[in-house]
C-alpha positions in Angstrom: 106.0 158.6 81.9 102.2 160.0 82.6 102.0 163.0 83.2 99.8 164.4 86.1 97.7 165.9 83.1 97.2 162.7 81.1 93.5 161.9 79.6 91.2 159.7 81.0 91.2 157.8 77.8 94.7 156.9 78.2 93.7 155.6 81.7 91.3 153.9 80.4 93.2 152.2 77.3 95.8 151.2 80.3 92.7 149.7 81.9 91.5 148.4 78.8 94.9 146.6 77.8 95.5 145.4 81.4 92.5 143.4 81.3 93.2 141.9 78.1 96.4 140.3 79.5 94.3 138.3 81.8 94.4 140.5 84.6 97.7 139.3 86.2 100.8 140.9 86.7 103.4 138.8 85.1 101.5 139.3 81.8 101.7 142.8 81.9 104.4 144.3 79.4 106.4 146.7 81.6 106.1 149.8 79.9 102.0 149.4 80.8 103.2 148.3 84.7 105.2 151.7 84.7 102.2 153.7 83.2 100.2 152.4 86.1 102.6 153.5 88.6 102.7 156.3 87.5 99.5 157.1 87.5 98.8 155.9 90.9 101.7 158.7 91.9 100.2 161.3 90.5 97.3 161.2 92.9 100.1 162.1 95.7 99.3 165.7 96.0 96.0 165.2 96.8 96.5 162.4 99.0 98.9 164.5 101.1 96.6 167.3 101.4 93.3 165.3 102.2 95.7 162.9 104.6 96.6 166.4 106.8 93.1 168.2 106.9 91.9 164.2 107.9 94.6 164.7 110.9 93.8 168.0 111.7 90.2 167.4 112.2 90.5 163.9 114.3 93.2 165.1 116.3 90.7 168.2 117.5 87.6 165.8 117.8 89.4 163.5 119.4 91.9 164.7 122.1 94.0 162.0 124.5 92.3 159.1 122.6 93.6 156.1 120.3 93.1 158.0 117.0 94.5 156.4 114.0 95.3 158.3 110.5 96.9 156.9 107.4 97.5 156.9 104.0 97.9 154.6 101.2 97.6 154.2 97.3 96.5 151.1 96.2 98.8 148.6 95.5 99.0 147.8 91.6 98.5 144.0 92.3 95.6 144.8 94.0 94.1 147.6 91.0 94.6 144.3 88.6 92.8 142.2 90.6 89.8 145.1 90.9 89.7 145.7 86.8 90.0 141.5 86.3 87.0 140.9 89.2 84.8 143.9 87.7 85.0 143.2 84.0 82.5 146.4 83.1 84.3 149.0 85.5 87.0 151.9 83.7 90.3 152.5 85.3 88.9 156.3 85.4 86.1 154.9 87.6 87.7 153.1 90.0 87.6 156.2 93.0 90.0 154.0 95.8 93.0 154.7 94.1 94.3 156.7 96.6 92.7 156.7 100.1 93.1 158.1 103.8 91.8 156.0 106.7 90.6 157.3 110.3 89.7 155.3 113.1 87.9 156.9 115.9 86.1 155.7 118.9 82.4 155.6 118.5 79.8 156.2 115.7 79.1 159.3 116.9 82.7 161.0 116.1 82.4 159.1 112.6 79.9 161.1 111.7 80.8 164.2 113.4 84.3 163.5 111.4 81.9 162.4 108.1 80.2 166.3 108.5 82.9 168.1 109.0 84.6 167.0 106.1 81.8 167.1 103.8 82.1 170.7 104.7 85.4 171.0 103.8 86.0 169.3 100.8 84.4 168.9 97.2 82.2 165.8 97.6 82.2 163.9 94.9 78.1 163.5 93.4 76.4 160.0 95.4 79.9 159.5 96.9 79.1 159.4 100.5 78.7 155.8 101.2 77.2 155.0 104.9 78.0 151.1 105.1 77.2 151.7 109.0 74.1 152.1 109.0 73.8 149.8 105.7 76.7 147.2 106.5 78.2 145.0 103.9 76.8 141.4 103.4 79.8 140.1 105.1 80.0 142.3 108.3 81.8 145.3 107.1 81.1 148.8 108.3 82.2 151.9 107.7 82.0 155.6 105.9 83.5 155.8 102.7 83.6 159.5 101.4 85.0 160.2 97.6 86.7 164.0 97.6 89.0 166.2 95.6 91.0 168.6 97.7 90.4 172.4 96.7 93.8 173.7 97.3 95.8 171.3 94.8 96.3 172.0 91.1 94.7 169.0 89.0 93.0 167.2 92.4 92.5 163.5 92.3 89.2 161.4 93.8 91.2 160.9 97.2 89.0 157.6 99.1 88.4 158.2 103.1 87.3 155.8 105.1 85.8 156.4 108.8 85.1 153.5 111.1 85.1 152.9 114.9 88.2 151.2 116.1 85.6 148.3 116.6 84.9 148.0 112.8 88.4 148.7 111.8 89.3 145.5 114.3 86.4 143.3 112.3 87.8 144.6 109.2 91.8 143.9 109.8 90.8 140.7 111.4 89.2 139.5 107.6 92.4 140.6 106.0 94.5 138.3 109.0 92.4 135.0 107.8 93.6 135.5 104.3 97.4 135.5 104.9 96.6 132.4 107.5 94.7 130.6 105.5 95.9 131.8 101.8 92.7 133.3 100.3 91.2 136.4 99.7 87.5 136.9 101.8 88.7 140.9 101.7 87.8 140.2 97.9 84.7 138.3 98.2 86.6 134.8 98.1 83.8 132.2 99.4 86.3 129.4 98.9 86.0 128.3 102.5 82.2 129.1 103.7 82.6 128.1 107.5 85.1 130.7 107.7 82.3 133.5 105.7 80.4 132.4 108.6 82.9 132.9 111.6 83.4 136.3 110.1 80.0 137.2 109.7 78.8 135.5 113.4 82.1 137.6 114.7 81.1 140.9 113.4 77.7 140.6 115.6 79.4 138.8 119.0 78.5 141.9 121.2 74.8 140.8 120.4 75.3 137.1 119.6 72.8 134.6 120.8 74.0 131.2 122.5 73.7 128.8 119.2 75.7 131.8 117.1 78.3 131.5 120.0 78.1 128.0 119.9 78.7 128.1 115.7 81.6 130.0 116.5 83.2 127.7 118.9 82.4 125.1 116.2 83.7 126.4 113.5 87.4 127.8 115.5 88.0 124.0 116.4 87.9 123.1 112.8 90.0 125.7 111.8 92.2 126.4 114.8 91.7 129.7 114.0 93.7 131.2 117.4 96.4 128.2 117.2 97.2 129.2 113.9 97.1 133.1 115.0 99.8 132.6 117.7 101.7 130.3 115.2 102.1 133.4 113.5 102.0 136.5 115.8 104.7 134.7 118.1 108.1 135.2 116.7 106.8 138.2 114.3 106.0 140.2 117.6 109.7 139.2 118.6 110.9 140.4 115.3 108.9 143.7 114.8 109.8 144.6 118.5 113.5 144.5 117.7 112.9 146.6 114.8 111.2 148.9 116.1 113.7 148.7 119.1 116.3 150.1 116.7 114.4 151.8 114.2 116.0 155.2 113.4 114.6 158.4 112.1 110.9 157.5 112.4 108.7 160.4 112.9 104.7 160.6 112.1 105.3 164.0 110.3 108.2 162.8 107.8 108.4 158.9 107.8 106.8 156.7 105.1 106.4 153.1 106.1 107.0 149.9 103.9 104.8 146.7 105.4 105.8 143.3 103.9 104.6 140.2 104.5 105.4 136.9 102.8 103.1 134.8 101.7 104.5 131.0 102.3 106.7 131.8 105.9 103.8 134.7 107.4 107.1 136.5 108.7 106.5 140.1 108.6 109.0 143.3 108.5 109.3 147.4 108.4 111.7 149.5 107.1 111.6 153.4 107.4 111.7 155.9 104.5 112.4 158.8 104.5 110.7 160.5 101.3 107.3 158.9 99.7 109.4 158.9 96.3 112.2 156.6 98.0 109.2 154.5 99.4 107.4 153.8 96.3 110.9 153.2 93.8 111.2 150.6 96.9 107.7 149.2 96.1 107.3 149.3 92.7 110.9 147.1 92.1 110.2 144.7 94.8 106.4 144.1 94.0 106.3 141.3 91.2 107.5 139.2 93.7 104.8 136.9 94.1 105.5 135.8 97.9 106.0 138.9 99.4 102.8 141.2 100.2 104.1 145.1 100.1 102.7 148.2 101.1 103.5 152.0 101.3 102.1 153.5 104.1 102.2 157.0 106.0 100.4 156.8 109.5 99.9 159.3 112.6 100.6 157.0 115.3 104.0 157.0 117.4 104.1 154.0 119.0 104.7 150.2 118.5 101.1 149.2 120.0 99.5 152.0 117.4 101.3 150.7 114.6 100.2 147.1 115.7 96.7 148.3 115.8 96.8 150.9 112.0 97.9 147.5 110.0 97.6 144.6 112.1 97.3 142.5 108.8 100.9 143.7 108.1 102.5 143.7 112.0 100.7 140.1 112.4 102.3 141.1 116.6 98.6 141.2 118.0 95.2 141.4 117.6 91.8 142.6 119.5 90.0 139.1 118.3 92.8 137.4 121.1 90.8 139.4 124.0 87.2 139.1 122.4 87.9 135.6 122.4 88.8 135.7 125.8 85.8 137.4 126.8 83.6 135.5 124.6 84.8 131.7 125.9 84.8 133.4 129.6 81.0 134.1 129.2 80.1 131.5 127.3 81.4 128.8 130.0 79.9 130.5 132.7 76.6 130.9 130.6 76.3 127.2 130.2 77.0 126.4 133.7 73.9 128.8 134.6 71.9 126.8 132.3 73.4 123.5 133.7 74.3 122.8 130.0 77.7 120.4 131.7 78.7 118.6 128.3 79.1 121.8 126.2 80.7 123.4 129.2 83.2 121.1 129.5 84.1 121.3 125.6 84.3 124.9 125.9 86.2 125.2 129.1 88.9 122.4 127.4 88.9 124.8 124.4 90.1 128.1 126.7 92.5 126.1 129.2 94.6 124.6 126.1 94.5 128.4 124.4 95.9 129.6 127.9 98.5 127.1 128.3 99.6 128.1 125.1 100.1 131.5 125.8 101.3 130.9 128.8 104.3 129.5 127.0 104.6 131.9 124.2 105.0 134.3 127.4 107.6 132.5 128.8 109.7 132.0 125.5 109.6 135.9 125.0 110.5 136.7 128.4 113.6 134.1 128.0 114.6 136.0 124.5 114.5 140.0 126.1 116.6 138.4 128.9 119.0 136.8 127.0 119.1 139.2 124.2 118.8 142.6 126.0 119.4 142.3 129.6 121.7 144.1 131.1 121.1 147.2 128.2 122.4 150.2 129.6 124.0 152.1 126.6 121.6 153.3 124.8 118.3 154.8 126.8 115.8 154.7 124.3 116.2 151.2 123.5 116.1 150.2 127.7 112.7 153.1 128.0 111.5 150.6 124.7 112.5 147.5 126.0 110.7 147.8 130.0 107.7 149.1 128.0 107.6 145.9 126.1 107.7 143.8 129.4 105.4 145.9 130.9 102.7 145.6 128.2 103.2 142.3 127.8 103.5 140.8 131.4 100.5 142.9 132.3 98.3 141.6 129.8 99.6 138.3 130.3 98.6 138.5 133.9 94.7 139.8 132.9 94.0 136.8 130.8 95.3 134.5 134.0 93.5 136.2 136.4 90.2 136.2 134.4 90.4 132.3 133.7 91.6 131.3 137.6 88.1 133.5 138.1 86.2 131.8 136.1 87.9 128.2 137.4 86.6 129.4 141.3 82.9 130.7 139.8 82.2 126.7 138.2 84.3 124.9 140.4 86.5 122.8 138.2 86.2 119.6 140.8 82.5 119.8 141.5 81.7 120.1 137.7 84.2 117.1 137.0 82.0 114.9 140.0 79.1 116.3 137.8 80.1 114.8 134.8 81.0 111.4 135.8 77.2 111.6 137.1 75.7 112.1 134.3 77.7 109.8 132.1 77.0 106.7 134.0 73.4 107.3 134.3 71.1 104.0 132.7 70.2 104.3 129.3 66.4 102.2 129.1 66.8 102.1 125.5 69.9 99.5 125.6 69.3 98.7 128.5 73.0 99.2 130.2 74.5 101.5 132.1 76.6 103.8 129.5 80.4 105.3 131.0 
């Protein structure tokens, strides 16, 4: 075993002889996989400490808001990947390791947060990173800060990231089109441009002119890209709610979290642990298997919705994209008929009715299961407080997206735009010299 002391030329022969195998983890001896592991535990100190001032600080910036805080060291599938990707970079070098997360509200508590903690911690030399106000290429934004906590003997380069509970949405969102669609954009995959572009055209939709609308409408029929969402956010949010429904012992101060999600079937799952130790021994024998994603987490969120939100390419239950879309196809129909544009109206409008029939029966079919499965529940109070907060939550959002679409059916008037349309497809075409239907 490594100790917490070893040389950063034995990280870097590890590196160095990781590489050479190719890069993949099946060709890894395991005495070099265990050597990895435990070098990614020994950056646990640090990460603990840098993960509680990070809480400390959000929780006083940010009082009675969404605030999320978590932890995680990087997966050693993902740290093979990295040194196979980036042929010239040293296992030494690589600073994201170990990183916290914090998602705040607005830019402006970012970099209040981004100050603060400057103050407070050793930053490491040209480690402040400010991909907000120079995004990524692809979209991505965020603060990425590289400290080493001053209370903790031998500190480690802990990674925090700081983004706006918009970015982290953009960001998660990426991460959901890989497990749909079996690829890797997170990693700068370009396998499937169209859906570069959708990602890139989505990270600007507050702003987004008509045609980049238009591109994304395109490019979502191709791909189905909200079909194959709800394919897969369906029965997992069924799942994950019983789970959580009789998860035991879970508290944000103690609990360690183990996300899984496999590869082929898209079904997700939790468990609770109760030591970071019993969390990673869990991790580190489970994760040569090649269809199951894993990941240790610790968070500083308490409820189902929060957790949803923190890893939503884990939970696969829900997504913010489902009500931008909403909004965006809402707009969108109701720019066009402004502009009298009736043939891409009517593509769009068909394109938001079929998404809202399907919900509509995904709604239905989880109402049936909490009836048959949980109703009457009167033993245990917890569960029945859990389960009426799922219906709640669930019937009124359900009832938002049906209100805003009969809305929008009364502002075009569905009948007068249909008497529209037959107009203008019988209208004479000179050039053929018929009448075209």
């Amino acid at each position: 075993m490594i100790s917490s002391n070893f040389s950063k030329t034995a990280i870097d022969k590890l590196g160095v002889r990781i590489r050479t195998n190719g890069g993949f983890k099946e060709a890894c001896c395991q005495n070099d996989l265990q050597l990895l592991q435990d070098y990614r535990l020994s950056h646990k100190n640090s990460l603990k400490e840098v993960f509680n001032v990070l809480s400390m600080y959000s929780k006083s910036l940010q009082k009675g808001r969404l605030r999320i805080v978590s932890f995680r060291v990087k997966k050693i599938e993902t740290i093979i990947s990295k040194l196979k990707r980036l042929p010239k970079m040293r296992l030494v070098q690589m600073g994201d390791i170990a990183g916290c997360r914090c998602v705040l509200q607005n830019d402006k508590m970012v970099y209040e947060l981004k100050n603060t903690l400057c103050k407070h911690f050793n930053v490491e030399e040209k480690k402040v990173n400010d991909r907000i106000k120079n995004p990524s290429e692809d979209g991505y934004k965020a603060i990425h800060l590289y400290v080493k906590p001053k209370n903790v003997n031998n500190p480690k380069i802990i990674e925090i990231q700081i983004r706006t509970l918009e970015q982290h949405n953009w960001s998660t969102f990426v991460e959901i089109i890989d497990v749909m669609y079996g690829i890797k954009i997170k990693e700068g995959d370009k396998s499937k441009p169209k859906l570069n572009k959708f990602l890139k055209l989505y990270s600007e939709v507050s702003s987004a002119e008509l045609k980049d609308k238009l591109e994304l409408i395109e490019i979502e029929k191709e791909h189905k890209i909200y079909s194959e969402m709800l394919e897969i956010f369906s029965p997992n949010l069924i799942k994950l709610r019983e789970i959580w429904m009789n998860m035991e012992g879970y508290s944000t101060r103690d609990s360690f979290l183990i996300f899984e999600v496999n590869k082929s079937t898209k079904v997700s799952n939790v468990k609770v642990y109760q030591s970071f130790e019993e969390a990673e021994n869990v991790y580190f024998s489970n994760f040569t298997n090649s269809e199951t994603d894993i990941l240790v987490t610790q968070l500083d969120v308490n409820n189902f919705n929060q957790l949803s939100i923190a890893y939503a390419n884990y939970f696969l239950t829900n997504h913010s994209f489902q009500d931008t879309w909403h909004n965006l196809l809402n707009e969108l129909i109701r720019e066009l008929y402004e502009k009298k544009e009736y043939n891409k109206l009517k593509m769009v409008y068909k394109l938001y009715k079929y998404i809202v029939e399907e919900e509509h029966a995904l709604f239905e079919k989880e109402l049936m299961f909490i009836d048959k499965e949980y109703q009457p529940e009167t033993s245990n109070i917890s569960k029945v407080l859990k389960i009426n907060k799922w219906i709640t939550e669930q019937t009124q959002a359900h009832e938002d997206r049906m209100e805003e679409f009969k809305t929008l059916e009364k502002y075009i008037d569905i009948d007068e735009l249909d008497a529209i349309s037959v107009f203008f497809s019988s209208i004479w075409n000179k050039t053929i010299g018929k009448w075209i239907f």
